[in-house]
N, C-alpha and C positions, 0 to 999 in steps of 0.2 A: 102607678107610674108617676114618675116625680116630671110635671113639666116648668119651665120658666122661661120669659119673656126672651124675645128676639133680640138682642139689641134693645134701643130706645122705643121700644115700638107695644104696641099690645097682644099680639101674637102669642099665643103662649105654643113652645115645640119641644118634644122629644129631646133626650139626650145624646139619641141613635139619628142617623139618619140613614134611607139606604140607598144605595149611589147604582144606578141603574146602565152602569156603562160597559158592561159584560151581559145588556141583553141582547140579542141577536146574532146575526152571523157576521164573523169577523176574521178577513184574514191574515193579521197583525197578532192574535194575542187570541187566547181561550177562552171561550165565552158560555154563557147559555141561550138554549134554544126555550121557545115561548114556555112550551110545556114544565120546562124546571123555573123558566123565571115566574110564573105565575105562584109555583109550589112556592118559592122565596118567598113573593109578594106578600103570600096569604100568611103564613107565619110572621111575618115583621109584624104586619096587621094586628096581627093572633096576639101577640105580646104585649099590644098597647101603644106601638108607636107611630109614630102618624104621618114621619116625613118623605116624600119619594125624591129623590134629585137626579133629573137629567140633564142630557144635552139636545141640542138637531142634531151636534157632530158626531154622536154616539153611534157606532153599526148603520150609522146611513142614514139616519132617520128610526131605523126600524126599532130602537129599543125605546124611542117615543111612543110610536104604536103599538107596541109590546104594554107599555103601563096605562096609557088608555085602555086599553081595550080590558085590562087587566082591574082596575079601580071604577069602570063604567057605572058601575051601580054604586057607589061608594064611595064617589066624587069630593061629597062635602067632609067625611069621615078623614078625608088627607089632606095636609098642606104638602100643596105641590110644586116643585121648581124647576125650570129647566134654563139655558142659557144661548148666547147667541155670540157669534163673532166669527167663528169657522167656518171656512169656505163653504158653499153650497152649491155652487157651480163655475164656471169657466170666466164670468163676466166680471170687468174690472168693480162693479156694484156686487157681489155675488159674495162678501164678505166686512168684516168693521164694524163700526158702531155708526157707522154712518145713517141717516133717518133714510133713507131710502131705503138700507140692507136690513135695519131694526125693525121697518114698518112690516116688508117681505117675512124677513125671519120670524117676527111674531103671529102673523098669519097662517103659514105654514106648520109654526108646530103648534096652535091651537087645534088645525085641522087631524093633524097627526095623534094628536091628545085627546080627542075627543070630546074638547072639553071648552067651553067659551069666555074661560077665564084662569090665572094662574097666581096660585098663591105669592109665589117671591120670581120675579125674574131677573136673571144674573147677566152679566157682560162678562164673557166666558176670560177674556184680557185683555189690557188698555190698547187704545186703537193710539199708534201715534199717529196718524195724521188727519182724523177728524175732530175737528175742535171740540171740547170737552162739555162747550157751551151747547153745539148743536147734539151731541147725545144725550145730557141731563134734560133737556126739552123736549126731545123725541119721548124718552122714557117717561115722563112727568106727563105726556098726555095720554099716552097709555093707561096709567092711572086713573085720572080725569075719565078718560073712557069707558071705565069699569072693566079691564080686559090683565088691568094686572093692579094686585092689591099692595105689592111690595118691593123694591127694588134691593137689588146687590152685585158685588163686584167680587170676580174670582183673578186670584192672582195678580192682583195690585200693589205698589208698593207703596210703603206712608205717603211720601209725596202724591202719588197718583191717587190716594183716597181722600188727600187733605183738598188737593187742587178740584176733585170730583164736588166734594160737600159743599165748595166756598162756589164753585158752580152754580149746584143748585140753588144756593141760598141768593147769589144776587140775581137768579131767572125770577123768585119769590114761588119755588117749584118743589119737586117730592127730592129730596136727599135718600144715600143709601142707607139701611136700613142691615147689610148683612156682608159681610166676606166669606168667601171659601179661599182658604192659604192653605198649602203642605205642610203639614207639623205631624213629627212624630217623635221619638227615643234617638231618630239618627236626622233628621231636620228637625233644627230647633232654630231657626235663624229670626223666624218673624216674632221670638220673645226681642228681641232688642228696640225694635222702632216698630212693626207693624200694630202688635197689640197693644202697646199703649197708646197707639193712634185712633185705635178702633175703640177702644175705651172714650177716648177724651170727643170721639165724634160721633159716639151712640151708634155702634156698627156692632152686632152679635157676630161672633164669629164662628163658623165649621170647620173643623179640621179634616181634610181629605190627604188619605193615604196614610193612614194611623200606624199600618203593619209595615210601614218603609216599604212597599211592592213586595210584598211577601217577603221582606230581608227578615224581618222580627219574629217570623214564626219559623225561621231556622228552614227555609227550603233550600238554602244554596248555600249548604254548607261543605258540599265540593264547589273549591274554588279552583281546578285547573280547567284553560279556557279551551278544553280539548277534551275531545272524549261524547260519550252518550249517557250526560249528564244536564243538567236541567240549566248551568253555565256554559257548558259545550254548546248547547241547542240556543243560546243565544249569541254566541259569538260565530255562529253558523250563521245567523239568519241571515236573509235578504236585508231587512230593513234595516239603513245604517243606525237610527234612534235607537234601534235594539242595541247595538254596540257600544253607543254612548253612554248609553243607563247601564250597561253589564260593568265598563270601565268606570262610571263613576259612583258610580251607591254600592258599588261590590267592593271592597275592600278591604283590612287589616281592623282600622275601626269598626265600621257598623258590624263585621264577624264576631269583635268581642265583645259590643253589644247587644246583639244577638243573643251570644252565650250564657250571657247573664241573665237574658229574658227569659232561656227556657232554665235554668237554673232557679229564679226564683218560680218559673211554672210548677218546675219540683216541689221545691217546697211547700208551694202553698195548696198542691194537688188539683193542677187546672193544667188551661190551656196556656202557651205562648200567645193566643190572642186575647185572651181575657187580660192577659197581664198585661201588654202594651195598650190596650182601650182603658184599662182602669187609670194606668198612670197619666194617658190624656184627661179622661174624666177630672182625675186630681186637678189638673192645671189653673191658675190664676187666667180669667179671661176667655175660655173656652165655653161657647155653648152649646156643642154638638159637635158629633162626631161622624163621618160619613162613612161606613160600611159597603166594601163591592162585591157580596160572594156572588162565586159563582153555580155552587149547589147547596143541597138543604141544610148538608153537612156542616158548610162553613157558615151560613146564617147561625145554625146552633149555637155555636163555639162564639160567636160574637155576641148573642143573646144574654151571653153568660154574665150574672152580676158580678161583679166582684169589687171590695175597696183593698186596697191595697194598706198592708200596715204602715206607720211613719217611714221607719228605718227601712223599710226596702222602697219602699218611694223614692228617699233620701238615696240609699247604694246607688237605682239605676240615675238618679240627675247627676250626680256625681262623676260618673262614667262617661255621661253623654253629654256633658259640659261642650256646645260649641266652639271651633277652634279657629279663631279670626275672620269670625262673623259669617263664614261660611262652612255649608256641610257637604261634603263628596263631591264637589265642585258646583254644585246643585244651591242658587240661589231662592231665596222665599220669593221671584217673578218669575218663576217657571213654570208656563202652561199646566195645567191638567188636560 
């Protein structure tokens, strides 16, 4: 297993990571139940790689308690993450990066975790209205505390990692250490400003949502928004966000990068996901990749090595060239 350093930091992690937000029960989106996500768990394990990433906002809490309960014995064996900013309840404190909601949230998902410490913890997205001063301090004694060994930031934008850093540095406190941004084949937005920011501030970066939401492994390749079809069932749903995402990442573009994806799958006799994680892997700036299956079958297919030759590296960047700094209407500060 090939590991390297986290950003500026001594950490050494996986290439893989596996993103724990399809465990439990959810009635938004498809998920797994304890029993297959343990089976996942144990195979990532199985394979050598070491990273778990959660959320608290994940199924409720429960897919927290799902990987505790799941890594119990095997605690030191994982670098573990989870993150915080999503509502937890009704109270105007009950969300933010605020140190009342950070100190709560941290609490709570160590209980949840089973575990009295956390390898990286994330700011799940920038809070605008708590001052950036009083989170880097909240987080920085955390630290200090022994209760977390590494900070980072999901879904920030250069500015909000640059103003973050210069934070810490005049509290004389822990700086981040880590980003999670949306990069894939059909979001490539944070190659412009975010990663060369993260480079120049000692920030490791993961990439979350590698397969574009399953656009890249060719699952909705009916696109009429009608019918009992796996596009239909989204422009059906209840949940407006379902209809936002169907109208923006489903489209004319990411379809005929798509195409291409499983096109070169052909050729090189794989999967469409090996082939969109390889060409992340390629990337300038990338230190890990965040994987969310949901059974044993798509852990496989993700497990799967593969380098990608030049020229078809080269074909799919080519195609997937960003087009006025934005993709599918879908900015690099878009929640996960």
């Amino acid at each position: 297993m090939d590991f390297q350093p986290l950003g500026r930091s001594g950490l050494k992690v996986s290439k893989l990571a596996l993103g724990a937000m399809n465990f439990g029960a959810s009635a938004y989106f498809a998920s797994s139940d304890e029993t297959e996500a343990r089976r996942i768990i144990d195979r990532f394990l199985a394979a050598g790689h070491v990273m778990i990433d959660t959320a608290d906002g994940y199924t409720g809490g429960e897919s927290e308690r799902i990987v505790g309960r799941a890594i119990h014995r095997r605690r030191d064996q994982v670098v573990l993450s989870t993150k915080a900013f999503l509502p937890q309840g009704d109270g105007p404190n009950d969300r933010g990066l605020s140190r009342v909601h950070l100190t709560r949230a941290l609490e709570a998902s160590l209980r949840r975790l089973d575990t009295d410490y956390l390898d990286i913890y994330y700011c799940h997205q920038w809070d605008g209205v708590t001052p950036i001063e009083e989170t880097m301090a909240t987080l920085d004694g955390f630290v200090r505390a022994g209760k977390v060994r590494y900070l980072g930031a999901s879904n920030f934008t250069a500015a909000q990692i640059v103003e973050s850093q210069w934070a810490a540095q005049r509290l004389g406190g822990t700086a981040f250490t880590a980003l999670q941004a949306q990069y894939s084949l059909v979001a490539r937005t944070i190659e412009a400003e975010i990663l060369p920011t993260c480079q120049r501030h000692g920030l490791g970066v993961t990439a979350w949502s590698p397969l574009g939401s399953g656009v890249l492994t060719g699952r909705y390749r009916d696109t009429s928004p009608s019918g009992d079809t796996r596009l239909g069932r989204l422009f059906a749903s209840p949940v407006p966000e379902a209809h936002r995402w169907a109208a923006g990442l489903l489209n004319e573009r990411t379809l005929r990068i798509a195409e291409e994806v499983g096109r070169v799958a052909v050729e090189l006799n794989t999967s469409t996901a090996a082939v969109a994680l390889a060409w992340i892997h390629g990337r300038p700036g990338i230190t890990s990749t965040v994987v969310g299956p949901r059974t044993l079958d798509q852990i496989e297919q993700n497990l799967t090595e593969l380098e990608l030759p030049a020229e078809l590296a080269e074909r799919l960047d080519r195609l997937s060239v960003p087009i006025d700094g934005a993709v599918n209407g879908m900015r690099s500060d878009n929640a996960a």
